[in-house]
C-alpha positions as CSV (number, residue, x, y, z in Angstrom):
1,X,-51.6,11.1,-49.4
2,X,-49.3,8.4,-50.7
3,X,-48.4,5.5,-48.7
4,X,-44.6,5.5,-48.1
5,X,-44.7,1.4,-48.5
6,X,-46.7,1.3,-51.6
7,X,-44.4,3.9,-53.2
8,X,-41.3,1.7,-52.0
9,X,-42.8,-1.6,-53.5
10,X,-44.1,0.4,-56.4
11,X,-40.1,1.1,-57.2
12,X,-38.9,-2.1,-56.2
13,X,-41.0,-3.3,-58.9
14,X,-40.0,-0.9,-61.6
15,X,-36.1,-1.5,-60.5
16,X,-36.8,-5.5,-60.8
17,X,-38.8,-5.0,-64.3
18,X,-35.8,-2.5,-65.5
19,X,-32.5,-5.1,-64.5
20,X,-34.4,-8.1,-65.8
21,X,-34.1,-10.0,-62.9
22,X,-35.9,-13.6,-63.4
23,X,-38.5,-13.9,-61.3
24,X,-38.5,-16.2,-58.1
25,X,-42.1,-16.8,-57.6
26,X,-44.4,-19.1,-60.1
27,X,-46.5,-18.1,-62.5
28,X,-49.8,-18.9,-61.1
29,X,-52.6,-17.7,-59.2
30,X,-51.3,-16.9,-55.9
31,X,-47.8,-17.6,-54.4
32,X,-48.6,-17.4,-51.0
33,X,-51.1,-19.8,-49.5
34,X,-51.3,-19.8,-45.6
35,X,-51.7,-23.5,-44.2
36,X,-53.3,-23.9,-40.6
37,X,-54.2,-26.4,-38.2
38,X,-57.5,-27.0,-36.6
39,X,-58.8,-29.5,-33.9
40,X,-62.0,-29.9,-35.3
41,X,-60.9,-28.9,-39.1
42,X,-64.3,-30.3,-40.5
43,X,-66.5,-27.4,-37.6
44,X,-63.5,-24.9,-39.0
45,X,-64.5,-25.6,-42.4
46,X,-67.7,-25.3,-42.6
47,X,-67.7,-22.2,-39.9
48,X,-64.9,-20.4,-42.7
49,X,-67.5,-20.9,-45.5
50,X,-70.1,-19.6,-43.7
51,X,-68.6,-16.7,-41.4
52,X,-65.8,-15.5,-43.8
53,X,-66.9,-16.6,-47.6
54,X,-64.3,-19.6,-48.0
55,X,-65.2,-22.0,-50.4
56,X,-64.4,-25.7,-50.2
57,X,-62.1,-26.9,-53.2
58,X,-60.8,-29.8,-51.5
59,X,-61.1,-31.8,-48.6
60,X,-59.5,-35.3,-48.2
61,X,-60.5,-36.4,-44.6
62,X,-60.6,-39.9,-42.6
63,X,-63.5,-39.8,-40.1
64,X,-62.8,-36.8,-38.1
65,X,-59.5,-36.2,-39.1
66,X,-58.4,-33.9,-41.9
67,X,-55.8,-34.5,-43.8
68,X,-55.1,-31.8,-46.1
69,X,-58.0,-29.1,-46.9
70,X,-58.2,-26.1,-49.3
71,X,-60.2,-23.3,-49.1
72,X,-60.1,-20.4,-51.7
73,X,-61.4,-17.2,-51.5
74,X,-61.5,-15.2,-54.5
75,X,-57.6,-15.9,-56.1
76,X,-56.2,-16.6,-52.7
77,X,-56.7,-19.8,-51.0
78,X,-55.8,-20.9,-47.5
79,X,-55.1,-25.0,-46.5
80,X,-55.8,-26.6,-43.5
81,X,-55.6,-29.8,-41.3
82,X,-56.8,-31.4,-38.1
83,X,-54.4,-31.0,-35.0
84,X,-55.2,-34.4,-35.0
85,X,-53.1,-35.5,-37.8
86,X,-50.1,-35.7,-35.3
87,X,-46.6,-36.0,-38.4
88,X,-43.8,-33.7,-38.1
89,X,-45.0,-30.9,-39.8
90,X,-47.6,-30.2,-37.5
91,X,-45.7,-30.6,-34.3
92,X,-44.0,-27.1,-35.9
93,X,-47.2,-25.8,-35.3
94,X,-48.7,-24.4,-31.9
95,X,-52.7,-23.8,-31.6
96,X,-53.2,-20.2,-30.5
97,X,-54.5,-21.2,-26.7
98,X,-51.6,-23.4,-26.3
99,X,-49.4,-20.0,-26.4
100,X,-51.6,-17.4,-24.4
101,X,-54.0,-16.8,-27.1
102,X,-51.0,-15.0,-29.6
103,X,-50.2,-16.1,-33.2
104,X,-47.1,-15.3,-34.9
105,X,-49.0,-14.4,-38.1
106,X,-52.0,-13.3,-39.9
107,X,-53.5,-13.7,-42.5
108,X,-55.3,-10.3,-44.3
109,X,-57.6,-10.9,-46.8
110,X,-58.6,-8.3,-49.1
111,X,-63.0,-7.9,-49.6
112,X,-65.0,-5.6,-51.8
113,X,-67.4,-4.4,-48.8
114,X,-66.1,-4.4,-45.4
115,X,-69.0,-3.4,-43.7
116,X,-71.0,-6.5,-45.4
117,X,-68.5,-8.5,-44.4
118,X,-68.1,-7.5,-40.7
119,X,-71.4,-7.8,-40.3
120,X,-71.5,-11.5,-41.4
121,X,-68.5,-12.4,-39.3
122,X,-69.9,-10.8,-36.3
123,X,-73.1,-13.0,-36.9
124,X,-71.7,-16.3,-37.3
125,X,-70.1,-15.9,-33.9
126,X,-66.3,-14.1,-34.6
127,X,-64.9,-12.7,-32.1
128,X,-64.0,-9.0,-33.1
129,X,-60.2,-7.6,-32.0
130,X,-60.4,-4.3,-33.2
131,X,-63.8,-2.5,-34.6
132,X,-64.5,-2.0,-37.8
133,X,-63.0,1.6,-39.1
134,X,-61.9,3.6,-41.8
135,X,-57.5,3.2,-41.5
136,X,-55.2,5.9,-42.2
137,X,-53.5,4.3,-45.1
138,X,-56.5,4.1,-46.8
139,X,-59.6,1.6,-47.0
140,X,-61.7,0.1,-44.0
141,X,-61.0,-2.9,-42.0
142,X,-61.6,-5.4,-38.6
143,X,-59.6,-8.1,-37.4
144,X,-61.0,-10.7,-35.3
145,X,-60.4,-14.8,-34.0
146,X,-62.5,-17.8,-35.9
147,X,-63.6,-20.3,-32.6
148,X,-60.2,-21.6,-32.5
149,X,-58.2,-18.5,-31.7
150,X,-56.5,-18.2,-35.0
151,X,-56.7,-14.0,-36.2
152,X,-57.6,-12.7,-39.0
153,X,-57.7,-9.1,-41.0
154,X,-60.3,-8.2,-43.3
155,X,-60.9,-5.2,-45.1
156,X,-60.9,-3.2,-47.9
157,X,-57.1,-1.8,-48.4
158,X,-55.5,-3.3,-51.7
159,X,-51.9,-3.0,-51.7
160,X,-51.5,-3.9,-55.1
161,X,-53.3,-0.8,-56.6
162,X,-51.6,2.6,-55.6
């Protein structure tokens, strides 16, 4: 079975390749980094690294306070900074418990064993939304909350390969 949005991207592609359209997007590792707030961004940190397999590239901090943080996981990379840090950029931003426990995003990150990795979530303490299962458009996945409220997906669906 073929998923209709892969086929859909899958043209979109060829049509963009076949009308020589520059591209919009850098050249570079990944184009889209998600950026999150934290009030205790150095506990987040070190519980991303240990529940989720972030690593630390940078972190450029004051005391308690983080400024600006990046945490990669394989090519992708997410940046974070302490609620803390109180500039206009941030006062965009609402904390997940401020707004009933929603999120107007997620971030999905893509893993090479889902089971592994719910299993070493689940034991550093995340909270788990929805089970770990096989999906219908293909691979295995969970979503759950770090200790913050922020959600996450994680599993084993690549949209890139069809």
């Amino acid at each position: 079975m073929t998923c209709p949005v892969l086929a859909e991207y899958v043209r979109f592609v060829k049509s963009r390749e076949e009308s020589n359209v520059p591209a919009i997007a850098a050249n570079t590792t990944a184009t889209i980094i998600p950026s999150l707030r934290y009030r205790n961004a150095l506990a987040a940190i070190d519980w991303l690294c240990n529940a989720f397999g972030f690593e630390k590239q940078a972190v450029y901090a004051d005391g308690e306070t983080v400024h600006h943080a990046q945490l990669t996981f394989g090519n992708g990379m997410i940046m974070l900074g302490s609620v803390s840090n109180d500039n206009a950029w941030g006062q965009r931003i609402a904390q997940p418990d401020e707004i009933g426990g929603r999120e107007t995003q997620c971030s999905c990150l893509i893993v090479a064993d889902a089971d592994a990795h719910y299993a070493r979530a689940q034991a550093a303490g995340a909270v788990i939304l929805d089970e770990l299962e096989t999906k219908d458009y293909g691979g295995k996945g969970y979503s759950c909350r770090d200790p913050e409220g922020h959600l996450w997906w994680f599993g084993t669906y690549d949209p890139w390969k069809p």
